[in-house]
Wavefront OBJ file of the C-alpha trace (Angstrom):
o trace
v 85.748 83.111 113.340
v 88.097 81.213 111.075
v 85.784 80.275 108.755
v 84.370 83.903 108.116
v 87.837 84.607 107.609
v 89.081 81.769 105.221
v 85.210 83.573 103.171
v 86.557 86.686 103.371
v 90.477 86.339 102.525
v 89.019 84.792 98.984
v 86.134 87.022 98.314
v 86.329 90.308 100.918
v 83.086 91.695 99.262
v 80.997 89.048 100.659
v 78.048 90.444 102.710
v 77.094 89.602 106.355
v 74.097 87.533 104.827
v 76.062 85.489 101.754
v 78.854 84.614 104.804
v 75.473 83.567 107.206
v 74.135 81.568 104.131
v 77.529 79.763 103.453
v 78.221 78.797 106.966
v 74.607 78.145 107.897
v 75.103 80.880 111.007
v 72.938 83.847 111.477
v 73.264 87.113 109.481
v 73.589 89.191 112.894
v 76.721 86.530 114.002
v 78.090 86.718 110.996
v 78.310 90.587 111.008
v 79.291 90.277 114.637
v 82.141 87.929 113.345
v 82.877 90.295 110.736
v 82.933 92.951 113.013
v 85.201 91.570 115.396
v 87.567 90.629 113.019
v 87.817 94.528 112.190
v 88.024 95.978 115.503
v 90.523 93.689 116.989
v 93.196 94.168 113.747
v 92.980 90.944 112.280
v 91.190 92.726 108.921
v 93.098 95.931 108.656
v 91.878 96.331 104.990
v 90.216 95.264 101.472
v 91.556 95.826 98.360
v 90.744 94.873 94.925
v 92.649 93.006 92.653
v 93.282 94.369 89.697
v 94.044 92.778 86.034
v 97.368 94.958 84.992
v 95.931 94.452 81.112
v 92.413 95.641 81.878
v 93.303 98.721 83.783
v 95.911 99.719 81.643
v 97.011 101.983 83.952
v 100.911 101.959 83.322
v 101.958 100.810 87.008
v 104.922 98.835 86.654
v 106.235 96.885 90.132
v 109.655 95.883 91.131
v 110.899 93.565 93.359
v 113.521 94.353 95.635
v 115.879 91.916 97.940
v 117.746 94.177 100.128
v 120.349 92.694 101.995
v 120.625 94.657 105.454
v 122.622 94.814 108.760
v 120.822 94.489 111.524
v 120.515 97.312 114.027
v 121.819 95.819 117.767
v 118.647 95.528 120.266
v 116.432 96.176 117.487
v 117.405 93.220 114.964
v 115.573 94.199 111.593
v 112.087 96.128 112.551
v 113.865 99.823 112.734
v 114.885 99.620 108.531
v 112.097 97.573 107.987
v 109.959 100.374 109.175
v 112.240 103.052 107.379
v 111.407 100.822 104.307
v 107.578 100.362 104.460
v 106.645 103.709 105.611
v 107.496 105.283 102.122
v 104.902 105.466 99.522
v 106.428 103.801 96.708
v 106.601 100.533 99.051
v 103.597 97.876 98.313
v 104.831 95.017 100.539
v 108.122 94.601 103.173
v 108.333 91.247 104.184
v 111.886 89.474 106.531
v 112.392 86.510 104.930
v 115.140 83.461 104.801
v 117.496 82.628 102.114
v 120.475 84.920 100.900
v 119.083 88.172 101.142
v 116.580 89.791 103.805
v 114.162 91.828 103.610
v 111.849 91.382 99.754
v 110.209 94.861 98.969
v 107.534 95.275 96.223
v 107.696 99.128 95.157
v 105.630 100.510 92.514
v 105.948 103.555 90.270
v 104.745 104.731 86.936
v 108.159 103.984 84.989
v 111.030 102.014 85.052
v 112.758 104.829 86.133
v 110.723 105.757 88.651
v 111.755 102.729 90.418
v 115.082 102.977 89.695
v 115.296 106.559 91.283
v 113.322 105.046 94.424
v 116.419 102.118 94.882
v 119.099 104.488 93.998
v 118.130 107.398 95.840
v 115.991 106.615 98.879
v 116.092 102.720 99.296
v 120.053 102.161 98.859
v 121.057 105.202 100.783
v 119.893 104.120 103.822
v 122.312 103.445 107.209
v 122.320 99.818 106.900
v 121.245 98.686 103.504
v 124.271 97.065 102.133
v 122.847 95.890 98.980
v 120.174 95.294 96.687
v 118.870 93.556 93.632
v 116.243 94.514 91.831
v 113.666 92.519 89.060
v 110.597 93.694 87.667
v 107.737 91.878 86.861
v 106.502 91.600 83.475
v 102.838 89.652 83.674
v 101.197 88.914 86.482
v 99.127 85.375 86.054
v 97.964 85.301 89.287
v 97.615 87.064 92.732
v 96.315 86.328 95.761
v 95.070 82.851 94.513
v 92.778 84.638 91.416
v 93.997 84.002 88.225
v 95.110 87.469 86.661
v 94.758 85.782 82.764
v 92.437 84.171 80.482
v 93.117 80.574 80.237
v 93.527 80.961 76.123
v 95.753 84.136 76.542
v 98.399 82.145 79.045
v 98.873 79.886 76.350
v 101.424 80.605 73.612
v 103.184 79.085 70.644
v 106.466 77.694 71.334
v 109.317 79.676 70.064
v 111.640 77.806 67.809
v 115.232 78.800 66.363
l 1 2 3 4 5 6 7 8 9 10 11 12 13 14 15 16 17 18 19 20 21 22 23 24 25 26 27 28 29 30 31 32 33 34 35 36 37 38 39 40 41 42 43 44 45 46 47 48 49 50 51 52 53 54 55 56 57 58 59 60 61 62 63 64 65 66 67 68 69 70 71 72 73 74 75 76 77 78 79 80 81 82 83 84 85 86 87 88 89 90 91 92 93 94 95 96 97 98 99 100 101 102 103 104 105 106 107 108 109 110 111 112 113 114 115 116 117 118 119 120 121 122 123 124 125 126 127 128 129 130 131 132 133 134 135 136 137 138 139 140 141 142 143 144 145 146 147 148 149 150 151 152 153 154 155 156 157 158 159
């Protein structure tokens, strides 16, 4: 079950039979495998990873820490669900460090974004701060290089 999917976190378009011929199983287990995965919530999804240059679609992502207090029996799952369950939001993730919750939000404009911290993500009951970046090339995602080798390389800039 691991194997199939370690196969399918790199390439989630594999078919029962190329995941059978890699692990040298049967095409019917490996379905079964696949399957399973699925049904018991381990897969909840595929996506495709897209090159931001190539699609040229104008999405632009920002990064969000938000620095919130927790709520008392319920720690930090009730915001974090107030957070994730609006469109805009990509990812929610708790995390360490000096802020904590990181939220990817994307929107069409810079100002897009900026409306969704100011007026949605920074007025809720216990956010007490946030910092947002944006990100301005993506080189690589999810392990797949998002660049040609040739275009990630530029001239150093002199004074």
């Amino acid at each position: 079950m691991k194997q199939v999917l370690d196969l399918l976190r790199r390439e989630a378009r594999l078919s029962p039979r190329e995941i059978a011929d890699r692990l040298g199983i049967s095409e019917p287990a490996a379905a079964a495998a696949v399957r399973k995965l699925e049904d018991d919530g381990v897969i909840v999804g595929y996506q495709a990873l897209v090159r931001p240059d190539k699609a040229d679609d104008g999405r632009l992502t920002g990064i969000i820490e938000v620095k919130v207090t927790p709520e008392r029996n319920r720690g930090f799952d009730a915001i974090a669900r107030r957070i994730y369950e609006f469109p805009e939001v990509k990812l929610c993730y708790l995390v360490s460090g000096g802020y904590d919750l990181l939220v990817f939000v994307e929107g069409d404009s810079l100002r897009d974004v900026a409306d969704f911290v100011a007026e949605k993500l920074a007025t809720l009951e216990h956010v007490t701060s946030t910092t947002t970046h944006f990100i301005l090339r993506k080189y690589k995602e999810s392990g797949v290089k998002l660049v040609d080798s040739a275009a990630a390389d530029r001239l150093p800039v002199s004074p």
